[in-house]
N, C-alpha and C positions, 0 to 999 in steps of 0.2 A: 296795901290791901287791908281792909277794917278784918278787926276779930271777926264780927260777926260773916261778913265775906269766906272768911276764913273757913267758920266751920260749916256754912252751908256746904263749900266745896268739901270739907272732907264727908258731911253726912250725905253729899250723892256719892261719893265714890262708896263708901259703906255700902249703900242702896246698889250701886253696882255689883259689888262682890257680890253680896244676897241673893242676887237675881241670875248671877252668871252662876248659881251652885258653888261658890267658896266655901271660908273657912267665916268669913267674916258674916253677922247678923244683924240686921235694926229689928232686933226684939229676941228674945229668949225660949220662945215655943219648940220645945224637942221635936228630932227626928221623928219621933213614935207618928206624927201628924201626918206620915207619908204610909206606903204599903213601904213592908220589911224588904221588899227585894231594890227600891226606889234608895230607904234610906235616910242616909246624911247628905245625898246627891240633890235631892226634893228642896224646894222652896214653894211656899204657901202664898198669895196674893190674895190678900184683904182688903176691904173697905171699911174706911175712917168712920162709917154709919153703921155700920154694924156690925163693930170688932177694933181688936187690938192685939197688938205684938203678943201678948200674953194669951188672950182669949180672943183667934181670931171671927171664931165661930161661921162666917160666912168664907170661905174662897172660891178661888177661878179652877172650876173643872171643866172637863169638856163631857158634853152631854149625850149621855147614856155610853162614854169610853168608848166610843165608835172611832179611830185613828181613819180620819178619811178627808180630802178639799169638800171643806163648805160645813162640816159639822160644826155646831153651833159651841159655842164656851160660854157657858155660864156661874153663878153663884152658889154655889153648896155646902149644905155643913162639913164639915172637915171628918174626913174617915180614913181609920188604917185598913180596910177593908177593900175600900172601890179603889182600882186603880186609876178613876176616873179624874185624880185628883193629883196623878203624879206629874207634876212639871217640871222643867230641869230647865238652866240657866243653857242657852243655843250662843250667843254671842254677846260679848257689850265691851261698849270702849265710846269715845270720844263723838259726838255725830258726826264732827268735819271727816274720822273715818269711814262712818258708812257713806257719804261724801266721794270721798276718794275711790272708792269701790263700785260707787254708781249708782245703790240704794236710795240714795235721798238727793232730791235736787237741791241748784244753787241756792234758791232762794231759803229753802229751810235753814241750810249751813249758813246762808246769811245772817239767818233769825235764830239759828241755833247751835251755830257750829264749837261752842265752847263747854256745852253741856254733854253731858251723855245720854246714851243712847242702847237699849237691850232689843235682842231678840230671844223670846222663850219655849221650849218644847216641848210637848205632849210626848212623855216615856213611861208609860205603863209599864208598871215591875219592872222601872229601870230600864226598860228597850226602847232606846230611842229612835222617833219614827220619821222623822225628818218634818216635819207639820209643826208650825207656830201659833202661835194666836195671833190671829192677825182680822184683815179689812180684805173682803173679794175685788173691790173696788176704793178708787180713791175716795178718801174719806168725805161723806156726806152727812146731814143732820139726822141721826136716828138712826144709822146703821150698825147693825149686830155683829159683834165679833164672831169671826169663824176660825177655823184651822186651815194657815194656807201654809206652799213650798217655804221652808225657811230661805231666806238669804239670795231672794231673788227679785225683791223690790221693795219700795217705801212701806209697803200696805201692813207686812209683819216687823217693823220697826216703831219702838215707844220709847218718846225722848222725854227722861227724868228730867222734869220741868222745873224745877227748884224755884227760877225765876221769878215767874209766874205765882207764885204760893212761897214767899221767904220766911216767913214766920212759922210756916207751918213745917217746912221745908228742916227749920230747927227742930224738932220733934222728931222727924224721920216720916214725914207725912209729907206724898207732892202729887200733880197732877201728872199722869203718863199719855199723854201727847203723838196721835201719831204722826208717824214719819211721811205721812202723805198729805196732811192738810194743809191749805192753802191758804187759809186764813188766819192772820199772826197775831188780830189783834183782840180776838177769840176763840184759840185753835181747837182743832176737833179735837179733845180727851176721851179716855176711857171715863163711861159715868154707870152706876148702877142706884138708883133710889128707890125701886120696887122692895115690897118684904118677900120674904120668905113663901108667900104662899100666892103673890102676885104674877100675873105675866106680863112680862114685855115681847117686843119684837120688833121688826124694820121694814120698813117700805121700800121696794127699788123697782120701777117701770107698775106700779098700781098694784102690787101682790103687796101681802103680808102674810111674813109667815112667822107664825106663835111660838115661841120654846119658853118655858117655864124659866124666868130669871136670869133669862139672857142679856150678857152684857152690850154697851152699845156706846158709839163715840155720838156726843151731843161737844157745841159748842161752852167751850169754857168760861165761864160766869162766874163776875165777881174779883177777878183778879185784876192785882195783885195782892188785898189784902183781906178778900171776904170769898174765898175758893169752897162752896157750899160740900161740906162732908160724902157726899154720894162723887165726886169727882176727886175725892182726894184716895191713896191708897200708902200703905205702906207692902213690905216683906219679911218674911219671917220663914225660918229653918221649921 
């Protein structure tokens, strides 16, 4: 196995631990970034567009703190205030494990059974609510992340795509990839490109419904060596 092999595996399992609520960070941003009751349990999820380990300034909260299926998760400044912003690491290991469990079909463990894979949870002041971020449905182009049951299907499962983004992947930067899409050779990611004061939103059967800098899985672009910054993300404590 090449050095460089090498340390992409150890910087996704980094990426792992970070994302499961460890000990371990890819980046240095203090506890304080969470509410007081959340913690050193909290992990922050940033885009490579508009933030860094250090200053992530934009992450994934769920919108307006409402802990319910189908509430929207979106991009927000980072507050020790709103609980809106506390997420805690729900599960991560290997994908051929969610594999094994039933979560993700053959074909993904095909395409991805060697990398890993997180589920994450919405725990305002640390009360965890059983709700991920996740996809209502299997993943389609332009669909809005929402809060679904953890650990009950592909939809709240994001497999650390390292792959797919290896250069970036050295950084501590990767696509997260859900555990439902069907397409390998542009898979649905997590993408955010709107600013701060833009709306996005998703389409499913001719509705569209608006939340203020809602996150959304679009088809992965550019990879494996030009993975456009709005689809790439890091974590940080």
């Amino acid at each position: 196995m090449s050095v460089k092999n090498v340390k992409n595996k150890v910087l996704a399992a980094a990426a792992v631990v970070t994302l499961a609520g460890g000990l371990g960070a890819v980046g240095t941003l203090s506890a304080s970034a969470a509410t007081p009751e959340c913690g050193a349990s909290c992990i922050k999820i940033y885009s490579t567009k508009f933030g860094t380990s250090e200053q992530p300034n934009l992450v994934e909260t769920v919108y307006r703190g409402v802990a319910r299926v189908g509430q929207p998760t979106a991009m927000q400044p980072v507050s020790t205030q709103r609980a809106a912003g506390d997420i805690v690491g729900h599960r991560s290991g290997a994908v051929s494990d969610f594999y094994k469990d039933g979560l993700v079909s053959a074909t993904v463990n095909k395409h991805y059974g060697s990398l890993h894979a997180v589920e994450v949870e919405y725990a305002p002041h640390g009360q965890r609510t059983g709700l991920c971020a996740g996809l209502a449905h299997t993943a389609y182009q332009d669909e809005g992340l929402t809060l679904q049951k953890c650990g009950v299907s592909a939809e709240t499962v994001w497999i650390i795509d390292t792959a797919d983004s290896p250069a970036t992947a050295s950084q501590g930067h990767f696509p997260l990839v859900s555990g439902s899409t069907r397409n390998f050779a542009h898979p649905y990611a997590m993408t955010f490109t709107h600013n701060a004061f833009q709306h996005s939103g998703h389409r499913h059967g001719g509705h569209r419904n608006m939340v203020p800098n809602q996150i959304r899985v679009d088809r992965l672009m550019g990879n494996p060596s030009h993975v456009p910054a709005g689809q790439l993300w890091g974590t940080t404590k």
